[in-house]
N, C-alpha and C positions, 0 to 999 in steps of 0.2 A: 660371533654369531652372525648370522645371515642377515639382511633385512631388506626391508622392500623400499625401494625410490618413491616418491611422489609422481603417481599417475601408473607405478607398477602393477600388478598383479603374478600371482602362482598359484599350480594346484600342489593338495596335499592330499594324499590316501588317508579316510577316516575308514570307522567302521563300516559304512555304507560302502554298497556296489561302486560310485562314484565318488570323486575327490570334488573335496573340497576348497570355495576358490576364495583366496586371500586380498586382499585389497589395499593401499595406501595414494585415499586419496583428500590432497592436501592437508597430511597429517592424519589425517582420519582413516584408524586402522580398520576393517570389519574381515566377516570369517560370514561364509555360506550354513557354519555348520549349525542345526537348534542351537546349541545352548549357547552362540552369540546370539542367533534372532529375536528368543525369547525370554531376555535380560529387560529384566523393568525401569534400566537406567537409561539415563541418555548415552545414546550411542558413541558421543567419545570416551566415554567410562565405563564402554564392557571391552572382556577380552574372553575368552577361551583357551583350552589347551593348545590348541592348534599354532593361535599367537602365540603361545609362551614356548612352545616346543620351538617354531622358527625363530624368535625374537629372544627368549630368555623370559626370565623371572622378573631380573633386576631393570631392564630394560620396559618390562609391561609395568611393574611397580612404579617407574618416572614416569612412564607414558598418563596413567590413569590419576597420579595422584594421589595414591593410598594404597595399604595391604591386599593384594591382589584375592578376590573374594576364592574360598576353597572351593565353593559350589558350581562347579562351570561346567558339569556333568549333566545330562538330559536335557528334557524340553520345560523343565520348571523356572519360572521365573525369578529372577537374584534379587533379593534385595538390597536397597539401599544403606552403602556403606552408614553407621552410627555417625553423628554430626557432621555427614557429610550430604543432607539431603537437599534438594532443590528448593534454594527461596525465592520467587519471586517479588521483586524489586518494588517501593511504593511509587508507581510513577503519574504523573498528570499526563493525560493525554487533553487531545484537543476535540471541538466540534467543527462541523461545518458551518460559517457564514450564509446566513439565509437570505444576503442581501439586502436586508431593512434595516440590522441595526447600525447605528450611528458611532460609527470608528474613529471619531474624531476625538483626537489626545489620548489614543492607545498608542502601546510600543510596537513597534513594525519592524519585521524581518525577515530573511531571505530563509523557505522550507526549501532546507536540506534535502535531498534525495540521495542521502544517507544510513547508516546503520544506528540505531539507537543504542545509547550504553549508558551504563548508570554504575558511576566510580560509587565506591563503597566507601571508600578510605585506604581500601587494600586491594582490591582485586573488580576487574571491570564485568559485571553483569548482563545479559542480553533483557527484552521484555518480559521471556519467558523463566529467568532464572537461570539461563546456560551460563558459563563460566568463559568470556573469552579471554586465550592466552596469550595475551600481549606480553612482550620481554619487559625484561626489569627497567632496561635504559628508556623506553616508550613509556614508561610511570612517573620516572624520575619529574621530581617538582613538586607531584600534584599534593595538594592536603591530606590527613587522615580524616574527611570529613567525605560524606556521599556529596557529589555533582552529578547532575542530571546534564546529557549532551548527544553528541552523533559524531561515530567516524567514519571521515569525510576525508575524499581525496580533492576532487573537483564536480563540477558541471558534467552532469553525462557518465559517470563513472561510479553509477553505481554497482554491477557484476564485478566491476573490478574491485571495488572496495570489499563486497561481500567473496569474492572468492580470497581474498589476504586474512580479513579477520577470523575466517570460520576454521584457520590451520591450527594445528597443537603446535608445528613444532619450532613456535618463536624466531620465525627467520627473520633476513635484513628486509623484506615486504613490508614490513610494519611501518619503515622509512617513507613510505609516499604517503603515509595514515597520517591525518589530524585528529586529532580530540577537540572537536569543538563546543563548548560551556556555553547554555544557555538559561543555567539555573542551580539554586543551591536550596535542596529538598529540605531540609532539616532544620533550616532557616525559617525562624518565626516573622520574621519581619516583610514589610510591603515589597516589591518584587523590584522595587527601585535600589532599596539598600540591598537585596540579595545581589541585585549584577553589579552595584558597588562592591562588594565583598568578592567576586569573582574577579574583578577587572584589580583589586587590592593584593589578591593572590597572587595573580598571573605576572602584576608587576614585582611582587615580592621573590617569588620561589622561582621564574622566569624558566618554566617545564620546558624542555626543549620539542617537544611534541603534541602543546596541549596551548589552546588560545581561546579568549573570548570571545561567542558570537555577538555580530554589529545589530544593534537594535538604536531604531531611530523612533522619533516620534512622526505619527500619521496625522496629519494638518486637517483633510479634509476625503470629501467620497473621491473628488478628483487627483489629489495625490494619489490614495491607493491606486486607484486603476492606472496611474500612469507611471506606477512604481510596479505592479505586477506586470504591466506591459513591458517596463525595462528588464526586469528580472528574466520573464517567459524567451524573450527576445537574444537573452545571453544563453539561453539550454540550460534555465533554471526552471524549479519543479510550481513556485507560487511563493505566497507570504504566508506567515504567522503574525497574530495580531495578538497582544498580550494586554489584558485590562489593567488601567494605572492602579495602583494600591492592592493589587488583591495578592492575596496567600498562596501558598502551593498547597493545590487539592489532588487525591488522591484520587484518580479515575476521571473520567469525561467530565467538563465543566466549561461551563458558557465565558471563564474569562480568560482562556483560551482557543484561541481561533481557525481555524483555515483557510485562507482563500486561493482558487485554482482555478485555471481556465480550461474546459474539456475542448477538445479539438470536434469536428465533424469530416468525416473522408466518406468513401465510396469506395464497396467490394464487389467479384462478383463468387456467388456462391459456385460451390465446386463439387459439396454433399449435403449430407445429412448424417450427424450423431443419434443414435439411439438413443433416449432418456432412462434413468433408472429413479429408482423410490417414489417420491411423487409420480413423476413425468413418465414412468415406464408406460410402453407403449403408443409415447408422440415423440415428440421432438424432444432432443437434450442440447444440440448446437449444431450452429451451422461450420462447415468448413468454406473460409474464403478466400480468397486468391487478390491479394493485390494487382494493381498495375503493373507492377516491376516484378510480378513472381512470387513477391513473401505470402505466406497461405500460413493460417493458424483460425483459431476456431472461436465463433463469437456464442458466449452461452448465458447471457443476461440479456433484460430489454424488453422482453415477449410477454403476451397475454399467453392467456390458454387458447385463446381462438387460434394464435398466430403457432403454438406449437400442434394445436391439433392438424393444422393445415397451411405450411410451413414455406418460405417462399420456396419457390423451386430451384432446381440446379440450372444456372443457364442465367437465372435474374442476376439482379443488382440491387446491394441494399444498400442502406446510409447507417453506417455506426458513430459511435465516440467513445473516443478514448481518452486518455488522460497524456500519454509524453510517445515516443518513440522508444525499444530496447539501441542497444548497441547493435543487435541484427536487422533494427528496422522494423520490428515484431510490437506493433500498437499494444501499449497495457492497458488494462482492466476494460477491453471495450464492450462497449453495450447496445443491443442493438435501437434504432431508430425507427425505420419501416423501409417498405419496398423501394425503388426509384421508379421500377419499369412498370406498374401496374397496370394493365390496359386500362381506357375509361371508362364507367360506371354505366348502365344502361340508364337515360334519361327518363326520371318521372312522370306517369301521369299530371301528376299536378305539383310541381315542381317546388318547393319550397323557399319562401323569402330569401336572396342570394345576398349572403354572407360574407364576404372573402377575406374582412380582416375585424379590425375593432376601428373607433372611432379616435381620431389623437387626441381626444380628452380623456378625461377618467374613468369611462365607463368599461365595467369589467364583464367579461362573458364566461361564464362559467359552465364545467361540462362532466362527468359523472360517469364511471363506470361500474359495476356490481357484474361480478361473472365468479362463479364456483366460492371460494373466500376470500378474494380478493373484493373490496369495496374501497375503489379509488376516486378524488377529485382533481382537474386541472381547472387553473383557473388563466384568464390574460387579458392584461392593459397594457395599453398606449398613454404615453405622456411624453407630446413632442416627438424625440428621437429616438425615445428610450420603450422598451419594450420590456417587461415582468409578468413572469409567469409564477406560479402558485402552485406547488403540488401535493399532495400526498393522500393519507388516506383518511376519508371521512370524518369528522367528529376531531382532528387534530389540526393542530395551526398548519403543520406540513413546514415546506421549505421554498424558499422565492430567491429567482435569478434576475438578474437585471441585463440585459444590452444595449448596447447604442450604437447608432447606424449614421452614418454622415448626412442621412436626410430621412423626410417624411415619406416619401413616395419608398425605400431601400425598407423602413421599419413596417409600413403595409404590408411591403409585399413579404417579410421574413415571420410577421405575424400569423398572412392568409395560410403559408407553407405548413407553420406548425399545426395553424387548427383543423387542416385538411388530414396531416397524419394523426392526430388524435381520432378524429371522426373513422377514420379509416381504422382503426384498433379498436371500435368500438364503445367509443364516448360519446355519450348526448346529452345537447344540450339543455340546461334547464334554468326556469327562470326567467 
């Protein structure tokens, strides 16, 4: 029988005026025709006549993993094969570190900028319940017991990792993948004896593809920052902080942590996105244009004010983001405010001048309410270190900390902030 290479395509005459176009990318078969689109399965588990007519019966049968559904006719959706429906997985995720609480004598370790996978005992899971097809030799070792982990190739390489795992067809790719163990779900005990039992395994079964993650203990607030700063500094993603003693919970929980450092850069706008659903009719994102050429589009960040009247094409904003892609292409950026704002026309009567907080403990707080949004920021000085306080009213919200090699550098990085707050339309109160 015929079949398509990785990264192939063909057409095929269906009943419609036009053929339809066939696909094999990175194992991942599809068919233009309804009755693949409109399959209620996950996409590596439908097929059509189309496929089976190029590929065979027998051929769509190993591909999918079960009796090839009889239904693959119209635009009615298949269901899901009998005991073979989508579970997802019980896993613990993390929160974000709000900066205040006290990390000292939690386990500390290096966030992966990897793919999440949760061994079962038999077969490796994605968060959503996908089924990834790692070959048999890439298994070999592990327990029949669920482990909670990420496959990891290296620093910086996460496309790469996500374009290997997401293939059906179990190639030698799998070879640059790790499995790396950061947890044993199923496991009653404190989180000390679970990576004992991981680190017991790994020496026992000696998985030729599968290791446990290095978890150290956090001494104090200045080890951490000077252990994210070594990590960040290697083209790692941040830390995880894991509380001594506790259990593995099933969803978000405070004794799992996050900590990251967001970058700050400078774009200049190139357009404007239309908004839809809420925002139709203002802004939905800006298109921007790095220095060096890369353009991709910032669509967080904004009040209502700033999308009803949107910086213009030609300005320059200040975003943040979180790492660089492999194209150079900032992730999840957000934006910050204008750069080039003209200045303000000077008041009548000009209001007490402001420009930062005092370096003691006094906090300035400041308030926004526009459409449903009801937001607070708050910000102190102590010494070097500069914390801010945000969220929305009535909540503790979340706090950042920084520090500046001096008093006059934290001034002037304080006055910066509360000049773009004001400017988004925050006032002060109190």
């Amino acid at each position: 029988m015929i079949d398509l290479n990785d990264g192939e395509s063909m057409e095929m005459q269906g009943s419609g005026s036009k053929p339809y176009v066939l696909k094999n990318v990175g194992g991942v078969y599809s068919c233009s025709c309804p009755a693949w689109r409109n399959q209620s399965v996950a996409i590596e588990k439908r097929t059509c006549k189309h496929l089976r007519k190029l590929r065979g019966d027998a051929a769509e049968e190993e591909r999918i993993g079960s009796d090839i559904p009889e239904r693959t006719k119209g635009s009615q959706a298949e269901p899901a094969e009998p005991g073979n429906e989508k579970k997802t997985p019980p896993l613990l995720l993390a929160e974000s570190w709000d900066g205040s609480a006290n990390l000292a004598g939690w386990w500390m370790s290096e966030k992966l900028d990897g793919v999440r996978a949760y061994w079962t005992g038999k077969e490796f899971l994605s968060r959503q319940g996908n089924l990834y097809h790692a070959p048999d030799w890439f298994c070999q070792g592990l327990p029949e017991v669920p482990l909670d982990g990420e496959f990891w190739i290296d620093r910086k390489k996460f496309q790469r990792t996500v374009g290997i795992v997401r293939r059906q067809d179990k190639n030698d790719l799998w070879k640059e993948v790790r499995f790396r163990i950061f947890d044993a779900p199923q496991a009653a005990d404190a989180f000390e004896k679970r990576l004992q039992a991981i680190l017991d395994v790994i020496k026992k079964n000696q998985p030729p593809y599968a290791l446990a993650h290095e978890h150290g203990l956090c001494t104090d607030l200045d080890h951490l920052r000077k252990e994210l700063a070594r990590i960040e500094a290697l083209g790692g993603e941040g830390l995880m902080l894991r509380r001594p003693g506790s259990k593995y919970e099933v969803g978000r929980s405070l004794t799992l942590l996050k900590v990251k450092t967001f970058h700050d850069a400078e774009a200049r706008v190139v357009g404007h996105e239309a908004g839809a659903g809420r925002h139709k009719g203002r802004l939905g994102a800006l298109l921007v244009e790095l220095a060096d050429g890369t353009k991709f589009s910032v669509g967080t960040g904004f009040s209502d004010a700033e999308r009803e009247k949107p910086p213009p094409v030609g300005s320059t904003i200040t975003f943040r983001y979180q790492e660089l892609t492999d194209r150079g292409v900032p992730r999840f950026p957000s934006y910050v405010g204008l750069r080039n704002e003209p200045p303000a026309a000077t008041p009548t009567t000009p209001p007490p001048e402001k420009k930062g907080v005092s370096s003691g403990n006094a906090t300035r707080r400041f308030e926004c309410t526009e459409g449903s949004s009801d937001k607070f920021w708050e910000i102190e000085m102590n010494g070097n270190d500069v914390t801010v306080r945000y969220g929305r009213r009535g909540t503790s919200g979340q706090t950042n900390t920084k520090t500046f090699p001096n008093d006059a550098a934290a001034q002037k990085h304080a006055a910066k902030l509360i000049e773009e707050k004001t400017g988004k339309g925050y006032v002060e109160v109190g």
